[in-house]
C-alpha positions in Angstrom: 10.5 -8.4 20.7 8.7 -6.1 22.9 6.0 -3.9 23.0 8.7 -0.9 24.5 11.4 -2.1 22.3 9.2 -2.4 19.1 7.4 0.6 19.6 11.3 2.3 20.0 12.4 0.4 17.2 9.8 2.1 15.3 9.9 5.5 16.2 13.7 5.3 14.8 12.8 3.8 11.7 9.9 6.1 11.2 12.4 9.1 11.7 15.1 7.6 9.3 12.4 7.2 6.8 11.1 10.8 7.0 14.8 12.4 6.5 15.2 10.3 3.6 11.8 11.3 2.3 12.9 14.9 2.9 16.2 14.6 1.3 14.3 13.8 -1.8 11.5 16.3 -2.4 11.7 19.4 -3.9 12.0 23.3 -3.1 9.8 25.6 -2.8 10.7 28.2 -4.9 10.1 28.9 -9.1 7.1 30.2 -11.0 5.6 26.9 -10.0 6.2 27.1 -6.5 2.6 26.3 -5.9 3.0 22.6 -7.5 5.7 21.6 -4.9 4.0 23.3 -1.8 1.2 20.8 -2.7 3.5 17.8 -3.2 4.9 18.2 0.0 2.1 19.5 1.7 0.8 15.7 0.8 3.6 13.6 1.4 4.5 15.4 4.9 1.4 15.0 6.3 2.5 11.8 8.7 1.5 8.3 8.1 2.9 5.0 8.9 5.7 4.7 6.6 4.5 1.4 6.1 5.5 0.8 2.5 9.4 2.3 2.8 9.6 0.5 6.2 8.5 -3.3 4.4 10.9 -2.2 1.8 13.8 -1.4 4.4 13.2 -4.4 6.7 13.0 -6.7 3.4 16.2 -5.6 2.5 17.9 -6.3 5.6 15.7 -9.8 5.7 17.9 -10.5 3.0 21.3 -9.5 4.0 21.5 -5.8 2.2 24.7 -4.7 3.3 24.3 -0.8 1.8 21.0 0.6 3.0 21.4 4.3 0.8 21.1 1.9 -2.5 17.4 1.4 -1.6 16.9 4.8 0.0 15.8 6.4 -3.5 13.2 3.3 -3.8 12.1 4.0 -0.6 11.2 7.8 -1.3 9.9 6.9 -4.3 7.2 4.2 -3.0 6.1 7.0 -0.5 5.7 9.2 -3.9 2.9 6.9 -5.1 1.7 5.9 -2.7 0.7 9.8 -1.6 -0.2 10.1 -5.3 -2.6 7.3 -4.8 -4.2 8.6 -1.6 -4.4 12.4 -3.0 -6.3 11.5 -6.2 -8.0 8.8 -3.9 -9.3 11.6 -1.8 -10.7 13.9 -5.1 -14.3 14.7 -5.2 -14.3 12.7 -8.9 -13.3 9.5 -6.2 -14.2 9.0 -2.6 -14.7 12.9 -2.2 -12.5 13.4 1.3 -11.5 15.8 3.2 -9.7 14.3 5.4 -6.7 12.7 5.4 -3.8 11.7 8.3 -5.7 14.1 10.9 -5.7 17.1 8.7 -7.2 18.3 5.3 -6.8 16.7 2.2 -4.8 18.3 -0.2 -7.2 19.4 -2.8 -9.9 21.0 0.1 -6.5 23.1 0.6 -5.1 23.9 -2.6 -8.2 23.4 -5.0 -9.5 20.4 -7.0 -6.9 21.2 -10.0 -3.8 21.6 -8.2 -4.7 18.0 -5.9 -4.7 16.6 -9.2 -2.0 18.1 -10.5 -0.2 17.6 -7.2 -0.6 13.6 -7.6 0.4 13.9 -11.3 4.2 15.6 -10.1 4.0 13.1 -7.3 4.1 10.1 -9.5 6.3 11.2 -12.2 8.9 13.0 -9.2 9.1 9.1 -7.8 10.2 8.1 -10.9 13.0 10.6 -11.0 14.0 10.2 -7.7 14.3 6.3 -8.1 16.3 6.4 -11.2 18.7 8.1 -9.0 19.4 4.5 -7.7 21.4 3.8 -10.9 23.8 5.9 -10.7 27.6 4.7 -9.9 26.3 1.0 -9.2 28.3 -2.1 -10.7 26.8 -4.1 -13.9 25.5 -6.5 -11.0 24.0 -3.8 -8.8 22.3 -2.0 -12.4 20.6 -4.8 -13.3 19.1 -5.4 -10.2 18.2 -1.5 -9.8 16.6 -2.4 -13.5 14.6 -5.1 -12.3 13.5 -3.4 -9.2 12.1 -0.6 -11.6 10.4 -2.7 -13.7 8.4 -3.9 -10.8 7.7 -0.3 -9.3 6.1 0.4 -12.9 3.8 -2.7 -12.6 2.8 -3.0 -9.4 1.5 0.9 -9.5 0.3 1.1 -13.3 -2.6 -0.6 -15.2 -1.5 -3.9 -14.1 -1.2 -3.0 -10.1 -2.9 -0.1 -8.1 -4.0 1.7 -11.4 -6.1 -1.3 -12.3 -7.4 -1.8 -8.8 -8.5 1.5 -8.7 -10.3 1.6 -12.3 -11.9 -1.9 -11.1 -13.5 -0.1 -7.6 -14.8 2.9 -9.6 -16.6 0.8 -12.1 -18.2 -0.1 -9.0 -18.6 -4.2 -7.2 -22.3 -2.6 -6.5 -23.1 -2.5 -10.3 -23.7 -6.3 -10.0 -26.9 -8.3 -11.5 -27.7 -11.2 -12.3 -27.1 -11.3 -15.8 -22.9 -10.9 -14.3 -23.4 -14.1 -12.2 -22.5 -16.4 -15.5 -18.9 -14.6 -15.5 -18.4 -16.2 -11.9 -15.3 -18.4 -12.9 -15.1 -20.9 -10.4 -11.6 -19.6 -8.9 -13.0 -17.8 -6.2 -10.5 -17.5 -2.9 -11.9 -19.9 -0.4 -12.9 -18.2 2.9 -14.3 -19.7 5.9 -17.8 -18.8 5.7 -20.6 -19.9 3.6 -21.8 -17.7 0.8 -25.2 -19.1 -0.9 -25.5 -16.5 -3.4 -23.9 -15.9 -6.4 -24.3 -12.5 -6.5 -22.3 -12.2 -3.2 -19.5 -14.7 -5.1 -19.1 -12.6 -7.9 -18.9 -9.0 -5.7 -15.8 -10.9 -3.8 -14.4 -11.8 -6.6 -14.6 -8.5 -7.5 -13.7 -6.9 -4.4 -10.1 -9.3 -3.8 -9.4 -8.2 -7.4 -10.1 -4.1 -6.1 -7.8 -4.9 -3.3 -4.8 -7.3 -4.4 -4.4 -4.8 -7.1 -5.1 -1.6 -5.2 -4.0 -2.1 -2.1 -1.8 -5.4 -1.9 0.2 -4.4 -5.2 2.5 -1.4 -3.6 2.9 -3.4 -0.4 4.0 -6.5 -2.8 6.8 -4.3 -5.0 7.8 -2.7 -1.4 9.2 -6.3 -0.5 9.7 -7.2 -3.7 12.3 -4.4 -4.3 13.9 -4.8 -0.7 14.5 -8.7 -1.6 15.6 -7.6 -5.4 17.9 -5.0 -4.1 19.6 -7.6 -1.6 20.0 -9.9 -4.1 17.4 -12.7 -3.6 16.8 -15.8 -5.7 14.0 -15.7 -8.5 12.1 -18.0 -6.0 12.7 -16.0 -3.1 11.3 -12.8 -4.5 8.0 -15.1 -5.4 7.7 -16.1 -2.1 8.1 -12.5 -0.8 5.5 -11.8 -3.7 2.8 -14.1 -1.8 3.6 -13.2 1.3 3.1 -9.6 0.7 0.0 -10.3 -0.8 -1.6 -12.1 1.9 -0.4 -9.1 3.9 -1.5 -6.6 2.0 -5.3 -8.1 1.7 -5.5 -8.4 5.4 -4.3 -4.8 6.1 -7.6 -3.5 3.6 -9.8 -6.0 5.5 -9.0 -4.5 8.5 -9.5 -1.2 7.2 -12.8 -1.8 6.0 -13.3 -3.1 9.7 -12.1 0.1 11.3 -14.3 2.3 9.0 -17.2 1.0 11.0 -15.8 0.6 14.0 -13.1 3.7 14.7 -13.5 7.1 14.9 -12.1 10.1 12.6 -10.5 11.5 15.4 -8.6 7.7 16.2 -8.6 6.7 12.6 -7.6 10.1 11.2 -9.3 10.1 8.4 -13.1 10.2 7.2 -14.9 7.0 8.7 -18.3 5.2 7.4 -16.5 6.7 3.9 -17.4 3.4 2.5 -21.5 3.3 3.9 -21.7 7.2 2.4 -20.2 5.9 -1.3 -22.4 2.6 -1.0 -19.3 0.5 -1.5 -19.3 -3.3 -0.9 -16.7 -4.3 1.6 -15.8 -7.5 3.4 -18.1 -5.8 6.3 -20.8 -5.8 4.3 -20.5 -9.4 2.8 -19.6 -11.2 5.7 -20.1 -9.0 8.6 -17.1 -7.9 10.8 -16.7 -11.2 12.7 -16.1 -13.3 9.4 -13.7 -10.5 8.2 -11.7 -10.5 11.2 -11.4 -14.0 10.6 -10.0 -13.8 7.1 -7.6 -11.0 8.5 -6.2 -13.8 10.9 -6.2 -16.5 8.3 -4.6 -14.2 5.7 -1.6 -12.9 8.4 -1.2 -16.7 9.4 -0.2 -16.8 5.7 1.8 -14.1 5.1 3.6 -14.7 8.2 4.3 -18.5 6.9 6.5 -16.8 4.7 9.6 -17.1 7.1 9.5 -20.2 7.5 9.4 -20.8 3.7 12.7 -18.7 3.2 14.1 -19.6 6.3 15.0 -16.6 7.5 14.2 -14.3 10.4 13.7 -10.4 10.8 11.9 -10.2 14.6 11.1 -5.9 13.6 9.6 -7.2 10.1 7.8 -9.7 11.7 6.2 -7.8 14.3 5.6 -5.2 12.6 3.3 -6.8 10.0 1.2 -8.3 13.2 0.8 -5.1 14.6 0.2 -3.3 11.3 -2.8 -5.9 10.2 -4.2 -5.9 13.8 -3.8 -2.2 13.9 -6.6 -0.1 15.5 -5.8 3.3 13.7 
């Protein structure tokens, strides 16, 4: 495909995905009017679209004939994941106020309304995907069912939640009485790392991300493939494969908060220098991470070949998402 014809592609998908969005958030208006300015305040603020657009092009990967089935899903994984960045962005977290080129929603509306704003955000995309349910066969049911189940994990204790509890513990807080809870199962990576300490604050930091970050990219697919109807072994390899995909993507963000701008980046760079977080930059150093984004998107991109099946958007898109510059 390309470059003009992706780039098109895109910019339709994008705008599909933004009515749908719409189409699903609440109005203005009540005693609480304030609660749903802040909601959509946060979710309207632009982005990628990245997770409904996996979801989307995952679904078609797999022959979904009836795109509105998954459109709930879709708003639904936007919901949390602007949840996610919102309370991300609180000065209890990472303490931003900056976010997709304009303020965050809490320097707008005040501390207790960005939390209270993630709160109705989570709990509205649970709402909004149990609309999937309605008038759907037994067959269609129990695959909306299924692809619930794995929206609740992949975003609660066991997903993003965890990940999130796991990076404010903090992979800094590391001695060397922790090294003896090194287990051995360590990712391998293609540089040398001597010290311990530096093993056990990547083991750390791939558990931050595959459950932070990776988790909500992996029920995206996951979801698209359930709602298609894919095999129990097709949905595991779309599991991996997202996986792989969604480490590389927070690789390459940790390289573009040293090496972008807030103006390019559109949000708050060197965030991770001013919280003292460990990051692949600072264990490696950018070369070796831009390595393991490569390795890791080799990976996730061997994915096709395993189903053998093709989608030439889905495919370039999750090139041009991990190799991103913004």
């Amino acid at each position: 495909m390309s470059l003009t014809n992706f780039n098109s592609e895109q910019e339709i998908r994008v705008g599909y995905i933004e009515e749908v969005i719409k189409k699903y958030l609440p109005n203005a208006e009540g005693h609480q009017e304030i609660i749903f300015k802040a909601m959509n305040y946060s979710i309207l603020a632009g982005g990628k679209r990245l997770r409904p657009m996996l979801m989307l092009e995952t679904y078609k990967l797999f022959d979904g004939k009836d795109i509105t089935c998954i459109e709930p899903f879709m708003a639904a994984i936007e919901m949390i994941h602007t949840y996610s960045l919102v309370h991300d962005d609180l000065p209890a977290m990472d303490n931003d106020e900056f976010r997709r080129g304009r303020k965050t929603t809490h320097v707008v509306f005040g501390e207790a309304f960005g939390i209270l704003a993630g709160d109705a955000l989570l709990n509205y995309a649970f709402e909004t995907a149990l609309t999937a349910t309605t008038k759907m066969g037994d067959k269609e049911l129990k695959n909306a069912v299924k692809a619930l189940e794995i929206l609740s994990k992949k975003a609660g204790v066991y997903g993003m939640i965890g990940g999130q509890v796991i990076d404010i513990i903090g992979v800094k807080a590391i001695d060397s009485t922790d090294i003896k809870q090194v287990s051995g199962n360590i990712d391998k990576i293609n540089v040398d790392i001597n010290d311990d300490i530096d093993k056990l604050a990547l083991d750390r930091l791939n558990s931050i991300y595959k459950l932070k970050t990776s988790a909500l990219i992996e029920a995206s697919m996951m979801i698209g493939a359930i709602m298609a109807g894919a095999s129990e072994t097709e949905i595991l390899v779309i599991e991996q494969m997202a996986s792989n995909i969604g480490l590389a993507f927070q690789i390459q963000d940790d390289i573009l908060d040293v090496t972008s701008t807030t103006e390019v980046l559109g949000k708050t760079v060197l965030s991770d220098e001013r919280n003292e977080k460990v990051t692949y930059v600072t264990i490696m150093g950018i070369e070796h991470a831009k390595n393991q984004v490569n390795n890791l998107s080799q990976k996730g991109l061997g994915g096709f070949e395993q189903l053998n099946r093709k989608n030439d958007f889905l495919n370039e898109l999750i090139i041009k998402l991990i190799t991103r510059e913004k």
